[in-house]
SEFISE-652901 format. One line per 8 residues: number of its first residue (from 1); their letters; for each residue x, y, z of C-alpha. Coordinates in Angstrom, 3 decimals. Last residue first. Layout:
<nodes>
NUM	A	X,Y,Z; ...
</nodes>
This chain:
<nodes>
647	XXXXXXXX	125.388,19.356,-12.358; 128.003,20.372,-10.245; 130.150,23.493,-10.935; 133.594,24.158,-9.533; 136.043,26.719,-8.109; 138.350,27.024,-5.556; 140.715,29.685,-4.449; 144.366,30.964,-3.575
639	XXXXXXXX	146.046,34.386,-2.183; 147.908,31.521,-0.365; 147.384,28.242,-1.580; 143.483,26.759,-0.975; 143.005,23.439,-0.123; 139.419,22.007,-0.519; 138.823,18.693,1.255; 134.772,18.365,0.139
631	XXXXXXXX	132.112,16.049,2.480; 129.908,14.153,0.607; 126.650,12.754,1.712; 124.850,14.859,-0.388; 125.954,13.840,-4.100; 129.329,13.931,-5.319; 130.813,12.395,-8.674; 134.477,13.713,-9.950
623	XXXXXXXX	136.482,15.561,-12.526; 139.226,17.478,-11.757; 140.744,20.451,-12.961; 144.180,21.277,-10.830; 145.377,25.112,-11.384; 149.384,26.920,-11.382; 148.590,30.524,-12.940; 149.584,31.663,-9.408
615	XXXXXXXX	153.632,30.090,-9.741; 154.717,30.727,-6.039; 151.945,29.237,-3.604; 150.215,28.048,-7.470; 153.008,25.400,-6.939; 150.768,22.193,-5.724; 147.921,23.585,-8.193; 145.078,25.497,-6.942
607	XXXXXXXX	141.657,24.099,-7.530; 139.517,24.251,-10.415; 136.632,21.571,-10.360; 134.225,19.826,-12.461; 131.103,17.923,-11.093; 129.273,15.516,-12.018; 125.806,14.916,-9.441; 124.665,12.458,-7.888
599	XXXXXXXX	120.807,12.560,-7.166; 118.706,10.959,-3.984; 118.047,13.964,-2.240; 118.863,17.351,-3.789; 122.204,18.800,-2.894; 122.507,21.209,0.415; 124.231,18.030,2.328; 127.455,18.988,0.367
591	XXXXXXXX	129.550,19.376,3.482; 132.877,21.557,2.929; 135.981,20.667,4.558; 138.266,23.617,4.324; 142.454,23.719,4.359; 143.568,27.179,4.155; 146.735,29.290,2.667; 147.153,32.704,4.177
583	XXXXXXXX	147.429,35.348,2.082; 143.629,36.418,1.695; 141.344,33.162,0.592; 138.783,32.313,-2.299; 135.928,30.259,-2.400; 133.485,29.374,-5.497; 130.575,26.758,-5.284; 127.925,26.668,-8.472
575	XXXXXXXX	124.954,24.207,-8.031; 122.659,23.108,-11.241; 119.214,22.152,-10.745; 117.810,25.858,-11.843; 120.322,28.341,-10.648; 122.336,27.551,-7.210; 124.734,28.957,-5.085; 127.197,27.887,-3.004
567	XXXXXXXX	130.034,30.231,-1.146; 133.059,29.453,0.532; 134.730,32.778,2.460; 137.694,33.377,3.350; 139.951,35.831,6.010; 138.275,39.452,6.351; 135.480,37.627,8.092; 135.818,34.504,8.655
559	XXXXXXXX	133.505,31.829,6.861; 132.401,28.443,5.513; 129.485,27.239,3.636; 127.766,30.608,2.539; 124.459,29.548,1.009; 122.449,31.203,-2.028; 119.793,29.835,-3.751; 117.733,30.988,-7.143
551	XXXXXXXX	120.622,33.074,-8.370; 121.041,35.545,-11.205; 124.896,36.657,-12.997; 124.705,32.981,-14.288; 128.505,31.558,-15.063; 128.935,29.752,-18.274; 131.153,32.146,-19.622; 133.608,31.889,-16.838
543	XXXXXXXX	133.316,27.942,-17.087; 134.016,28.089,-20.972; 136.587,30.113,-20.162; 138.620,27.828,-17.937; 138.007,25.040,-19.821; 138.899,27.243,-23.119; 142.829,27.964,-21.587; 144.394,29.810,-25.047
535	XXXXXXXX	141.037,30.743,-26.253; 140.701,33.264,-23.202; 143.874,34.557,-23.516; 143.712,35.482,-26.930; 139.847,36.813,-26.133; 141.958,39.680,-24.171; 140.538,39.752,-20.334; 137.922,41.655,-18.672
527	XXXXXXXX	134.710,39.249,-18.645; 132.312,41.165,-17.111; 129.317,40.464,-15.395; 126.023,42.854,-15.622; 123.538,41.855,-12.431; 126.958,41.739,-10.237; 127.649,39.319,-7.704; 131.205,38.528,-6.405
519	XXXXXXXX	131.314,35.057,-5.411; 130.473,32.731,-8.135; 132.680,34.899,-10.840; 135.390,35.469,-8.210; 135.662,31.496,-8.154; 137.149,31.701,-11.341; 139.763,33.905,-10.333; 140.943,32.442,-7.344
511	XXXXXXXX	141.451,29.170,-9.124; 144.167,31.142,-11.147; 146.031,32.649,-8.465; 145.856,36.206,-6.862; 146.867,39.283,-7.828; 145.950,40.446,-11.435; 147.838,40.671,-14.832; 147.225,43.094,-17.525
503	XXXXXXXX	149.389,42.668,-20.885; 148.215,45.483,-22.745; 148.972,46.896,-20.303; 151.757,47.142,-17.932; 152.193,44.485,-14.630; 154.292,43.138,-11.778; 153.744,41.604,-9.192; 156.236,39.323,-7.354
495	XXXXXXXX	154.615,39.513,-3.739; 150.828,40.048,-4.363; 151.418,36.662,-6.346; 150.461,36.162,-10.217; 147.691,35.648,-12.621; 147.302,35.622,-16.331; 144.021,35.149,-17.236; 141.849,37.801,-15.645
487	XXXXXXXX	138.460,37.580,-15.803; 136.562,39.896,-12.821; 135.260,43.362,-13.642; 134.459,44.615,-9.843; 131.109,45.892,-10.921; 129.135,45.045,-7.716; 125.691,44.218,-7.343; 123.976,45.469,-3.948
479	XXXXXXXX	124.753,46.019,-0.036; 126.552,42.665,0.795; 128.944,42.944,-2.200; 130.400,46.258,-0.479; 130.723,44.137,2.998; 131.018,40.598,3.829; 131.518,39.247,-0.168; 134.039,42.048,-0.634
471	XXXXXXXX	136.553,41.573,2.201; 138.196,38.582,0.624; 138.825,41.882,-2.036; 141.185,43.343,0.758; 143.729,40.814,1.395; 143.197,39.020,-1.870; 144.573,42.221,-3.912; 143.390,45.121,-6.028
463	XXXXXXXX	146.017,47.480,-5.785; 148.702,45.412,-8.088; 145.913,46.300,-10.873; 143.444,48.992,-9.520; 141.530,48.155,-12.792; 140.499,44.767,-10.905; 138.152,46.159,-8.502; 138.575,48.240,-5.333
455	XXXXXXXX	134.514,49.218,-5.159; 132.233,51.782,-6.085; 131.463,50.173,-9.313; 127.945,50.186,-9.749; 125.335,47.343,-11.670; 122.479,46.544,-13.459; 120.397,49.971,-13.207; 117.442,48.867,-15.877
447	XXXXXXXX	116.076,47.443,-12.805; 114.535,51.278,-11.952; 113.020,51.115,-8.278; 115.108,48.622,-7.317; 118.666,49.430,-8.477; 118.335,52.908,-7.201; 117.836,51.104,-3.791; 120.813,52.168,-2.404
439	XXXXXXXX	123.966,51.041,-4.648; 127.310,52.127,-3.372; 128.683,55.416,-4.978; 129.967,55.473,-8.640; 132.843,55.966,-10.472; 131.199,53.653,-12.736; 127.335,53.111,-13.335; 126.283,50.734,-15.286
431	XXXXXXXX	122.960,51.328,-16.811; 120.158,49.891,-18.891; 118.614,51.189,-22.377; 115.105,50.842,-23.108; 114.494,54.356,-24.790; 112.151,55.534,-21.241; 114.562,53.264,-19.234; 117.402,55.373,-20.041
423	XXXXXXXX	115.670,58.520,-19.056; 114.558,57.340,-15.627; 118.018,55.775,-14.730; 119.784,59.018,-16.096; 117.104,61.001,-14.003; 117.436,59.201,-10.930; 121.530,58.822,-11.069; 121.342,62.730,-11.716
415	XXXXXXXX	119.385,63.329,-8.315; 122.277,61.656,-6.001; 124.366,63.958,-8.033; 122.665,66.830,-6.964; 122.510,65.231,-3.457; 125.837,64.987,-2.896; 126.835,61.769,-3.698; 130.022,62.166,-5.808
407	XXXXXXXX	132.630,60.279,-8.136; 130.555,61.037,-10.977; 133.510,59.565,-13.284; 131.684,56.829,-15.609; 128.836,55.943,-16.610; 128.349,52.904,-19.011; 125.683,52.501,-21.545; 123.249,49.670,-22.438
399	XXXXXXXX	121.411,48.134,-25.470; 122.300,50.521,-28.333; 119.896,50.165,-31.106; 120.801,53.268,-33.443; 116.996,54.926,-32.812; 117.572,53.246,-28.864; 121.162,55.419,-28.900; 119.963,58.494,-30.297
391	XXXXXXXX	116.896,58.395,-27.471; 119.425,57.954,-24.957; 121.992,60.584,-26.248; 118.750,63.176,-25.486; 120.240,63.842,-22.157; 123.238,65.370,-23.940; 124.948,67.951,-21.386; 124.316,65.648,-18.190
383	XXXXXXXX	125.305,62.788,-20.355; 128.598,64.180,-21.818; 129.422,65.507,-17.676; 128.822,61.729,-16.545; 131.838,60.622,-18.623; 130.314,57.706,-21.329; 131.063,53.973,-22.218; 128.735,52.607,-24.879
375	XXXXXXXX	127.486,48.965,-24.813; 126.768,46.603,-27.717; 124.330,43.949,-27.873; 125.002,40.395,-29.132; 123.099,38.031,-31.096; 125.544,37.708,-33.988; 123.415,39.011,-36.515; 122.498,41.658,-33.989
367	XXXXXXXX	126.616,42.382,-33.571; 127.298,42.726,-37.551; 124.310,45.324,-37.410; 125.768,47.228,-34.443; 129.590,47.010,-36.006; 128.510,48.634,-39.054; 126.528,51.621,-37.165; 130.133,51.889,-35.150
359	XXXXXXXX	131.853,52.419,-38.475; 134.954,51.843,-35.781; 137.739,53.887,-37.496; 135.359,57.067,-38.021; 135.197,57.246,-33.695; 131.526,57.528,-33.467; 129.855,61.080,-33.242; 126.650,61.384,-31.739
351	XXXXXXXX	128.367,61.213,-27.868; 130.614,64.139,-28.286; 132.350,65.280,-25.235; 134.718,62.169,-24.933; 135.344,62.809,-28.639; 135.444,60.656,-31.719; 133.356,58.350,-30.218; 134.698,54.524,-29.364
343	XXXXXXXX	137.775,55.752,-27.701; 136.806,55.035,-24.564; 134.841,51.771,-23.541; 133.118,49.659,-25.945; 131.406,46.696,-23.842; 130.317,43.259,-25.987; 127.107,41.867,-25.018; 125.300,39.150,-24.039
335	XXXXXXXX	127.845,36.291,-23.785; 126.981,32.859,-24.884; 131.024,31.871,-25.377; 130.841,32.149,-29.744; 129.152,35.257,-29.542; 131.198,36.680,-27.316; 134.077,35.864,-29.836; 132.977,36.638,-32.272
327	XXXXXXXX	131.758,40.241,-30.876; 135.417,40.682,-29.654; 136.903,39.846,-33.217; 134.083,42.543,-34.639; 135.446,45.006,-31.975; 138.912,44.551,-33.398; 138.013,44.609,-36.924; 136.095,47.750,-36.210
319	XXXXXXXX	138.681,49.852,-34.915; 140.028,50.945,-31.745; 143.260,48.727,-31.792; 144.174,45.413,-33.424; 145.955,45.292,-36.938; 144.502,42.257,-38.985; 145.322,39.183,-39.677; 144.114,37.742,-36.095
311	XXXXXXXX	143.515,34.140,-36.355; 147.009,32.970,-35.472; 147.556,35.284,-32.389; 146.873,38.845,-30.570; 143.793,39.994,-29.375; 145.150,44.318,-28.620; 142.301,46.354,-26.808; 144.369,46.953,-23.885
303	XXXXXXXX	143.287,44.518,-21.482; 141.620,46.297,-19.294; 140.002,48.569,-22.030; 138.610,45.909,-23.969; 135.532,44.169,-21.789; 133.753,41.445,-23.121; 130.044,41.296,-21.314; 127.913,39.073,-19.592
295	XXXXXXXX	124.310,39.041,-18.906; 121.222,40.809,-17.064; 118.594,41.375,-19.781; 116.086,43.985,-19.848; 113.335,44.141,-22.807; 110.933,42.514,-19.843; 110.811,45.075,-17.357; 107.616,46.410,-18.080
287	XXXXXXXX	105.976,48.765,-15.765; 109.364,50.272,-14.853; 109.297,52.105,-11.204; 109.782,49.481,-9.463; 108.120,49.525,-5.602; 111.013,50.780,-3.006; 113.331,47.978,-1.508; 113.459,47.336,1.978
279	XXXXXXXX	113.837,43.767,2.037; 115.539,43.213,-1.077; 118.125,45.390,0.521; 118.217,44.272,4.366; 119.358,40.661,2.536; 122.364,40.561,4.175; 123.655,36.927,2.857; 128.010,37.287,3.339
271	XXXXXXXX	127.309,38.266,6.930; 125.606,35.067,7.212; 128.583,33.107,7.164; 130.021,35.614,9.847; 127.848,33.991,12.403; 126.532,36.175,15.278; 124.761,38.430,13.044; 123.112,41.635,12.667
263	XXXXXXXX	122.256,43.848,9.403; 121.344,47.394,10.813; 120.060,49.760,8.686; 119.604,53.818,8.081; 116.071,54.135,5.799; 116.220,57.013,3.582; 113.868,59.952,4.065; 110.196,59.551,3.177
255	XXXXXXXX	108.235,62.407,1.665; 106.358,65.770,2.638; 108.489,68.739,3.066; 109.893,68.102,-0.726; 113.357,68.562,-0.445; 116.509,71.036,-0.431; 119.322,68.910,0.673; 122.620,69.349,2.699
247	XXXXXXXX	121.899,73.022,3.308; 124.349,76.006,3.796; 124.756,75.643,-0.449; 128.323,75.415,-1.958; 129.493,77.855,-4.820; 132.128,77.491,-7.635; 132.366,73.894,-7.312; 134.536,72.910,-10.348
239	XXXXXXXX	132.977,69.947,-12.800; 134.800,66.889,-14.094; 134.820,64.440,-16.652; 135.799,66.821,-20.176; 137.855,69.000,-18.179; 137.134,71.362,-14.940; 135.290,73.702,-16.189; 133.202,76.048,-13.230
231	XXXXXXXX	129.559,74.816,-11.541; 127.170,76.774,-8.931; 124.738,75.131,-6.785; 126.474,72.540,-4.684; 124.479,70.970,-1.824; 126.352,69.785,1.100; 128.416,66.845,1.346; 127.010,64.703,4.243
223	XXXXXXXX	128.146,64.067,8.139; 126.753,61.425,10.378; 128.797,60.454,14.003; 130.105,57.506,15.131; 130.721,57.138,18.949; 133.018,54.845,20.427; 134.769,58.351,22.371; 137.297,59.516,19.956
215	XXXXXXXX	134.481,61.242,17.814; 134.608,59.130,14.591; 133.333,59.906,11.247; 130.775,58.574,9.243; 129.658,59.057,5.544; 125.870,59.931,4.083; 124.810,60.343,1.308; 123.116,63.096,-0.030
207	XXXXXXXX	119.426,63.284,-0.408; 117.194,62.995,-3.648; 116.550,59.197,-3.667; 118.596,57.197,-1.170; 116.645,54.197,-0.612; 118.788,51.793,1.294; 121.655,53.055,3.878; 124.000,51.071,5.853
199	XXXXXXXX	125.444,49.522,8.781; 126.694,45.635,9.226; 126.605,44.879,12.561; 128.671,41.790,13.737; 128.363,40.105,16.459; 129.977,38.574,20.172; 132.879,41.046,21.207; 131.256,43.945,18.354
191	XXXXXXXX	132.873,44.122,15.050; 131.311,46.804,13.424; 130.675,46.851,9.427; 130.518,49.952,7.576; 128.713,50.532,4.172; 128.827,53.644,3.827; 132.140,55.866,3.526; 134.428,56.727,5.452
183	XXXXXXXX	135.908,60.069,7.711; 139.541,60.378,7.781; 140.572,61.503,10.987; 140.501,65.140,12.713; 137.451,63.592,14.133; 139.232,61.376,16.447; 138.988,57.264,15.500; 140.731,55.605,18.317
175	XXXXXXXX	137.636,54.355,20.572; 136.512,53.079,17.501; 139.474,51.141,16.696; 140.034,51.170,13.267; 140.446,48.086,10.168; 141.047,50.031,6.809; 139.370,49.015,3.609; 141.130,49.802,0.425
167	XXXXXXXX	139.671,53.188,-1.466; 137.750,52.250,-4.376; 134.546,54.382,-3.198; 134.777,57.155,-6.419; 135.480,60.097,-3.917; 135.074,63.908,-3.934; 133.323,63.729,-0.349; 136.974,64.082,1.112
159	XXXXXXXX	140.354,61.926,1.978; 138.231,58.631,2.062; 138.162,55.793,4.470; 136.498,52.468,3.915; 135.610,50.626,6.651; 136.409,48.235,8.921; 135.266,48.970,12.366; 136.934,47.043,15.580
151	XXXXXXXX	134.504,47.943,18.768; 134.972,49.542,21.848; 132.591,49.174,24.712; 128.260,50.809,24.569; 128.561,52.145,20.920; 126.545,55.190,20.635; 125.620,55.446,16.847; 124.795,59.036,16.173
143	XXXXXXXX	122.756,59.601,13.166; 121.661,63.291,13.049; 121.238,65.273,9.800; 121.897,68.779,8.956; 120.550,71.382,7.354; 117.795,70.303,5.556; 115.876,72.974,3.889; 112.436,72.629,3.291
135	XXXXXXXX	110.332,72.642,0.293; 106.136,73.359,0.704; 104.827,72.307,3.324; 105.486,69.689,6.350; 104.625,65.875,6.294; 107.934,64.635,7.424; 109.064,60.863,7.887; 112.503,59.579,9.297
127	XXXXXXXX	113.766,56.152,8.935; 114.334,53.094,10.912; 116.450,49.623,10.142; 116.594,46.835,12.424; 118.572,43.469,12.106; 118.532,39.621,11.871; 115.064,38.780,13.689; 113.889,41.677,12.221
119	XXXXXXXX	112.956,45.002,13.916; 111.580,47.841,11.447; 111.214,51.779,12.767; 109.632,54.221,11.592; 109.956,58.303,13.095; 107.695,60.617,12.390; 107.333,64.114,11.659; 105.066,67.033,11.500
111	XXXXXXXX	105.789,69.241,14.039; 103.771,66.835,16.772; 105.117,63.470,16.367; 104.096,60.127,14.926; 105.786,57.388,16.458; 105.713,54.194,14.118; 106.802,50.941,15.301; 107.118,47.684,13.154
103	XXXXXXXX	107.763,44.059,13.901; 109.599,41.952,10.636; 109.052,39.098,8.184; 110.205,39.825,4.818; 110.760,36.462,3.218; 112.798,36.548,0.153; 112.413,35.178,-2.707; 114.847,34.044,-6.045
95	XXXXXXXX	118.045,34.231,-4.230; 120.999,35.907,-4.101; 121.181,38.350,-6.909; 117.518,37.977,-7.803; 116.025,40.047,-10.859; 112.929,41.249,-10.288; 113.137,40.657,-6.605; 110.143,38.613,-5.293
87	XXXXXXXX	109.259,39.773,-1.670; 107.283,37.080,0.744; 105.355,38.812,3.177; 105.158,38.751,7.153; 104.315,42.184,8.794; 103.819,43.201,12.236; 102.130,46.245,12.770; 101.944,49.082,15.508
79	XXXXXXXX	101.027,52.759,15.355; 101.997,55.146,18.734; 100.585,58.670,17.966; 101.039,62.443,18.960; 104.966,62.044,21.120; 106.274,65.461,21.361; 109.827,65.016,20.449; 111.880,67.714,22.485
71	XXXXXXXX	114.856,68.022,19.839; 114.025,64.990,17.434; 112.941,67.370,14.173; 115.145,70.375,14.754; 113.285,73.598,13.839; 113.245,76.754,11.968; 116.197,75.974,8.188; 115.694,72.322,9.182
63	XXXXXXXX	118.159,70.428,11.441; 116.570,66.500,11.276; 116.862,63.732,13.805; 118.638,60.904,15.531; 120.169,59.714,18.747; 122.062,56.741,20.202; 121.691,56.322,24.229; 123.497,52.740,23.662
55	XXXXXXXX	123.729,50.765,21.017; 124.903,46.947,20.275; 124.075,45.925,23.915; 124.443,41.578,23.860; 121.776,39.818,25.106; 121.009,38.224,21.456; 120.949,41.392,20.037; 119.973,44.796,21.729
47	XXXXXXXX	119.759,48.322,20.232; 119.207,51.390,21.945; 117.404,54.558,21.209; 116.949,58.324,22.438; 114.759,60.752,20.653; 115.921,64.166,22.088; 115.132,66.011,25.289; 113.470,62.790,26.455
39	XXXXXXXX	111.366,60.322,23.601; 113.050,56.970,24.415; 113.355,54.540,21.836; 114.268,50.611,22.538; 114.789,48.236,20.038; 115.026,44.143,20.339; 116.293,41.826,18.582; 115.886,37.988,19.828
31	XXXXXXXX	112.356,38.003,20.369; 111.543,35.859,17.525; 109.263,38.648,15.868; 111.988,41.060,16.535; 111.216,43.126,19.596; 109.584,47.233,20.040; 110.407,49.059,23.099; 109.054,52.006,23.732
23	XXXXXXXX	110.477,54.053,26.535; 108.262,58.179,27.682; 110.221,60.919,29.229; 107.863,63.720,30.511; 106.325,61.836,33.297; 109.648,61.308,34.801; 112.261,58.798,35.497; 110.582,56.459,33.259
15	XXXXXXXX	106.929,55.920,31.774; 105.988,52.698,30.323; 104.538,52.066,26.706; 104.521,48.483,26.148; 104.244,47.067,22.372; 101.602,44.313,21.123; 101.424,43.859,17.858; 98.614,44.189,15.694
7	XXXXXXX	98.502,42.202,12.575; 98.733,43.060,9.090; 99.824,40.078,6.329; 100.955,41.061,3.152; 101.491,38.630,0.431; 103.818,40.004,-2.349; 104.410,39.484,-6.008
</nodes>
């Protein structure tokens, strides 16, 4: 899967000021990037793009329990490589490979530490290595970003470290942002005069994560949960903190600490492609991966479990007519599996108990007749107290469960996600993980992890609108899949909404919706609406349906950041090109010179209708022929979109 190339590169080690403080400087393998670390009191670095300063004088390091790893570095060893390989994700969300091509620095220091760096031509990432005894204790961490002139952020900003990541994003000044303010979560993107940086983290295993606060000054500091270690009631989803460690994390002395990355770029269009993640992902830990199968999924809670119509003589609810009506009718559209969210046990504390109305062990044979898997929703606290639930569920044939409520990342909880990922895979089962954190290389190292909330999605109702989900594609979607549960039928403006289940309505018009499923990627898709709704408008559902969640190509055709995006991407010979817009209406000319040479290709399109402005469920299907020479007019309406498929 990967070709490794190991060359030595040639780095300058010049002494400054004073024989004491020692400047490496390490450059992206086009020169462009380039990182320089000086080892003084503490371990110094700055980042430069394109001529532009990004970081100034930033710092980094450990607080142990006896010592500070980047007080007084002591600089042992310098080791240099420069690495070109091409990664193969197991299952790609934006393309099929990815080169890795990047400059490395290692400085080994005495103490037992060292710090990596990697410098790509479109960003830099470094993390921390120890090889100390026994546990340690990590008090603190530091990761201060100095930024040389005030920058916009947009972020995410949440009351407290009890958070399930759906806040809306906030645009701040960061010579505005005090620490008395709201501190946010990862990822973060700064807006610098001439880039962007997109800032995260990538292979969080057994260490909190981490959130950002300001300091009134353009500096953003690190601060993590700490540890909890003793637990009171708190319902059937929750859990009381009775008793907080001093530490952030108790670890292993020797291991790897999670990389802290940099995605740069001068052209928002490739904001929308960070591919830091496939980059620096961790070897899978699944041997063989074959029994897991990214799909699509019906989705009853959203839309209040109640199909409605002609063909349904029977009274809908929790029961197993209704789920049987669902499994028809994913079976009918190609979808993999049907989702069963609460209500399907008897009790949210049971898990071995279905709810006697379903005959769930009926509905699992009627399902594998139909070539559909089921999925089981679950609160985090049921799990934790009935690990051997995945075993039941492989013996009853269960393909996947859902997650829900963690709505931490301390590093207890940071630890569960391991073991439920680990355990799962053991019976075969994947995961989606709700109430969840942003993904951070969990989704690597165990594949059977398809996707994590963590984002504004469509349950937030009137919350979820244009204005903040353009945002999406640029940040939280940039990071790793994305359950945003997508599908809604009956649309409407930000302006007029209304909406009670069962009859769920989202912001944004018709069009927009479809091209949600081309944008927003997500390893397990949903398809959130009632199947009444869905049968009522089939060429809109039969495009839905026919959506891959896996891509062989992705290119961003047109971009602002926080304004719209259009996106093309491509499985086998067949392109897919969704845009969407915030609440102002746009006019884009799109060039198709992407499409093989030669062919002409038919493609059907959803664009907003001449009303959708006012009336969102207004939409325009068209059929046409296009091949590379054609240039696209695509109007969007306001809180509009644009949708199509070309084979």
């Amino acid at each position: 899967m990967r070709k490794i190339c190991l060359l030595c590169v040639a780095l300058v080690l010049c002494c400054v000021v004073a024989a004491a403080e020692k400047t490496v400087s390490v450059k992206s393998p086009d020169g462009q990037v380039k990182v320089n670390v000086t080892l003084s009191d503490r371990i110094y670095y700055d980042v430069e793009s394109h001529g532009e300063m990004l970081l100034q004088k930033s710092t980094l390091g450990l607080e142990l329990g006896n010592a500070f790893l980047g007080q007084k570095p002591a600089l042992r060893s310098t080791k240099a490589e420069s690495v070109n390989e091409t990664v193969t994700p197991v299952f790609p969300l934006k393309c099929k490979t990815v080169e890795n091509r990047y400059n490395q620095l290692t400085l080994t220091m005495k103490g037992g530490y060292a710090v990596q760096w990697r410098v790509y031509d479109d960003g830099v990432a470094y993390r921390i290595l120890t090889t100390l005894r026994d546990s340690v204790e990590i008090l603190s961490e530091d990761a201060t970003l100095r930024l040389p002139q005030e920058c916009k952020l947009v972020l995410q900003q949440a009351r407290s470290f009890k958070t399930s990541c759906e806040e809306p994003y906030s645009i701040v000044v960061s010579s505005e942002w005090q620490r008395s303010d709201k501190m946010s979560e990862l990822p973060v993107v700064i807006c610098t005069p001439k880039q962007k940086i997109l800032f995260s983290e990538f292979s969080l295993f057994s260490y909190p994560g981490m959130f950002l606060c300001g300091n009134g000054d353009n500096t953003l500091c690190a601060v993590h949960p700490r540890q909890p270690l003793a637990f009171g009631d708190d319902g059937d989803r929750s859990v009381k903190f009775l008793h907080e460690a001093h530490y952030i994390a108790r670890t292993a002395g020797t291991r790897e600490y999670p990389w802290r990355y940099m995605f740069i770029t001068q052209d928002d269009r490739q904001l929308a492609c960070n591919l830091m993640p496939m980059r620096l992902a961790p070897k899978c830990a699944i041997d063989d991966v074959s029994w897991i199968r990214p799909g699509k999924t019906t989705w009853e809670w959203w839309n209040g479990s109640i199909p409605y119509g002609e063909d349904v003589n029977f009274e809908s609810g929790l029961n197993l007519e209704t789920y049987k009506y669902f499994a028809d009718f994913g079976a009918k559209h190609g979808l993999e599996y049907i989702l069963m969210d609460e209500g399907w046990a008897r009790s949210t504390r049971d898990p071995f108990t279905p709810n006697p109305d379903i005959d769930l062990h009926e509905l699992i044979k009627y399902t594998q007749q139909k070539g559909t898997g089921i999925i089981l929703w679950l609160t985090w606290l049921t799990v934790e107290k009935n690990m051997s639930l995945f075993e039941t569920f492989e013996k009853w044939g269960i393909k996947g469960v859902k997650i829900d409520f963690m709505d931490r990342q301390d590093q207890w909880m940071v630890d569960f996600y391991e073991r439920v990922a680990r355990e799962a895979a053991k019976h075969h089962i994947f995961v989606d993980f709700h109430g969840a954190y942003h993904p951070s290389g969990l989704e690597y190292k165990y594949p059977n992890v398809l996707s994590f909330e963590g984002v504004r999605g469509m349950e937030q109702m009137g919350g979820c609108v244009p204005d903040n989900s353009v945002y999406l594609p640029f940040i939280r979607n940039a990071v790793g899949p994305m359950d945003y549960t997508p599908g809604a039928m009956l649309s409407i403006q930000p302006n007029v909404y209304v909406c009670r289940r069962p009859n769920s309505t989202s912001p944004g018009t018709r069009a927009y919706q479809m091209a949600l499923y081309v944008l927003f990627e997500s390893h397990l898709q949903m398809m959130a609406d009632n199947p009444t709704l869905y049968n009522m408008w089939p060429d809109c559902t039969t495009f839905m349906a026919g959506m891959p969640v896996n891509w062989d190509d992705t290119k961003v055709l047109a971009a602002e950041f926080g304004e719209y995006v259009v996106t093309a991407k491509r499985r086998g010979d067949v392109w897919y090109i969704g845009g969407i817009t915030n609440h102002n209406k746009r006019d884009v000319k799109i060039d198709l010179s992407f499409l093989a040479d030669g062919k002409t290709y038919s493609m059907t399109s959803f664009s907003d209708g001449i009303n959708a402005n006012r009336q969102a469920m207004d939409y325009r299907r068209n059929e046409s022929k296009v091949n590379k020479q054609t240039v696209l007019d695509i109007h969007m309406a306001r809180n509009g979109g644009f949708a199509a498929v070309l084979k």
